[in-house]
N, C-alpha and C positions, 0 to 999 in steps of 0.2 A: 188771420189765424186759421182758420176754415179751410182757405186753399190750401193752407201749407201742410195741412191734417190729411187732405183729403193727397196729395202728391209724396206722402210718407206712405199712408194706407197705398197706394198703386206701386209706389218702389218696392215696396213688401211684398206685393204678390208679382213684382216680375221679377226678383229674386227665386221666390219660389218657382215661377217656369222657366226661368233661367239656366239654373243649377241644380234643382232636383225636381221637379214634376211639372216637362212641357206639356201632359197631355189635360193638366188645368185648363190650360187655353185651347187648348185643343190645338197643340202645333208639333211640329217636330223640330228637333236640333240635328245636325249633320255634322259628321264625326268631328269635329274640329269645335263644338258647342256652338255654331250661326245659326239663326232664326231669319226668315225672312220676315222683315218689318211689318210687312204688311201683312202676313197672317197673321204675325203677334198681335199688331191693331185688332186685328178682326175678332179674333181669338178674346183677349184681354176687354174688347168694350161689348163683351156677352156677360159678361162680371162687375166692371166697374165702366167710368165712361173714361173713355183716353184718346187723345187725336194726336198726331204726329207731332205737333207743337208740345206739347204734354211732355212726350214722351222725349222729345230732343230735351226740352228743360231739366228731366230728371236723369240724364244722362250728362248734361253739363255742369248741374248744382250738389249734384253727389257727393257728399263730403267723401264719402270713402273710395270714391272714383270706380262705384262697383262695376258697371256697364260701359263698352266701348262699340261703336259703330265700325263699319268697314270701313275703305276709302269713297264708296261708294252711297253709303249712308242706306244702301238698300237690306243690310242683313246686322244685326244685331249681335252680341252676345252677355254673359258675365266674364268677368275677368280671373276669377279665379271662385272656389269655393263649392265649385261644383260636389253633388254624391250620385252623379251617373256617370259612366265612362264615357268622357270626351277626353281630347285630346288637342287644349286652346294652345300645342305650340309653342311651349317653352322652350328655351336655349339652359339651358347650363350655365349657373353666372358665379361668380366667387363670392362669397358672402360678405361681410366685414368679417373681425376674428370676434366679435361677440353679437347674437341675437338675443331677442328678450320673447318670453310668451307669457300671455297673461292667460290668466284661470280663474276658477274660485275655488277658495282654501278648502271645501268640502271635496275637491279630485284630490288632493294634495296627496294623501295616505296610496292611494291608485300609481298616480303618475310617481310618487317616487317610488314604487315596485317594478311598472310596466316601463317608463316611460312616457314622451308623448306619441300618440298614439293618433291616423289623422281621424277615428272613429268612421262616422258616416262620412266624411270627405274623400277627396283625393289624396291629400297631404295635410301634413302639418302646417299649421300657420304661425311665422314667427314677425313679428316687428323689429325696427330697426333702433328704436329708440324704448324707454321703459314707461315712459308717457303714453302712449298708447298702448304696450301691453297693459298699464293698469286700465285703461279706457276699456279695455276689451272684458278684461278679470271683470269689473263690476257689473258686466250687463249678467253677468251671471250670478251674483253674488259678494260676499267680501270675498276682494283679489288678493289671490296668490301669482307672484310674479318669478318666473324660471328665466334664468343667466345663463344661456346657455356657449361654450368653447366652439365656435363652430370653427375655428383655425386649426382646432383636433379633429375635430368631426371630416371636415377636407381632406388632412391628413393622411387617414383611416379609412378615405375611397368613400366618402355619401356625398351625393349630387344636389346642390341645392340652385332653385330659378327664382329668380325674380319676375312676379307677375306685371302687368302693363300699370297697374297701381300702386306698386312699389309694394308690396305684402312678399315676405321671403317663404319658400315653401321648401318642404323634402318629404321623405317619407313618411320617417319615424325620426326620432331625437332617444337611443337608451340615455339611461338613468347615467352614467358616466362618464356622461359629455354635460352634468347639471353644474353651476361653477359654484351657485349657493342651494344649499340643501335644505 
C-alpha cells in the first residue's frame, strides 16, 4: 500500500513538470512538450526518489495514460493537459456527434453564461463516454455533467483532437452547443 502511495505522490509531481512547472525539477520542455528522461530523473530524485524503473512503471500503470515515452524511451512527455504553450502535435480528428464534460455543479451558473472555457489549460477537455465525465465532476465536488453537440460544433468550423489517451480537446465549447441545460 506504501509503494503504491508513494508512486501516486511521484505521478503527481511529474504532472506538475510535465504540464505546468518544469522548472520544479529543474528541466526544460522543447516546443513539442519532451523532457529528456534523464534530466527528469535528475531533476525529480532532488525531490522525491525515482529511478528509471519507477518511472517506466508509472508511465505504464497509469490509469489515465497521462505520460507517453518517445520511440526511443530517451525523452518523455504528458499527453495532454498542459498550461504552458507546447505544442504535443495534434492532428484534427472528427469527434463522435456527442461529447460529455464533467464539472462540479458550483461552475454550473459560470459555464452556462461563459461556456467551457479551457481556464489554465490549452483546451477543453471533453470525454467520450459520461462515465468518466462524472469521474472527472467528482474530483471536484458534486458533478455536473455537459452533453455536449459536437456534430454542430464541426459543422460551425471548431477543430477538435484526440490526444494519445483518448481525452477529446478543443478550444472552447459556447453555451449553445450544451444538448442538456
Amino acid at each position: 500500500m506504501e509503494q503504491k502511495q508513494n508512486l501516486k505522490k511521484i505521478s503527481k509531481f511529474l504532472s506538475l513538470v510535465l504540464r505546468h512547472e518544469p522548472q520544479a525539477a529543474e528541466i526544460t520542455l522543447d516546443e513539442h512538450g519532451w523532457a529528456d528522461v534523464d534530466a527528469l530523473l535528475e531533476g525529480v530524485s532532488k525531490t522525491m526518489p525515482i529511478r528509471r524503473e519507477i518511472l517506466e512503471q508509472i508511465v505504464a500503470e497509469d490509469e489515465k495514460q497521462r505520460y507517453a515515452f518517445d520511440e526511443t524511451k530517451t525523452k518523455i512527455r504528458a499527453n495532454q493537459g498542459h498550461s504552458i504553450q507546447v505544442d504535443v502535435q495534434l492532428q484534427p480528428a472528427v469527434p463522435p456527434d456527442m461529447l460529455y464534460h464533467g464539472t462540479a455543479e458550483r461552475f454550473a451558473q459560470s459555464i452556462q453564461k461563459q461556456g467551457l472555457l479551457p481556464q489554465s489549460r490549452l483546451y477543453v477537455h471533453l470525454s467520450k463516454d459520461t462515465e468518466t465525465a462524472e469521474k472527472v465532476g467528482k474530483r471536484h465536488g458534486t458533478p455536473k455533467i455537459y452533453t455536449i453537440d459536437t456534430k454542430r460544433m464541426v459543422a460551425d468550423g471548431y477543430t477538435f483532437y484526440l490526444s494519445a489517451n483518448g481525452v477529446w480537446l478543443t478550444k472552447c465549447v459556447p453555451p449553445q452547443y450544451f444538448i442538456d441545460k
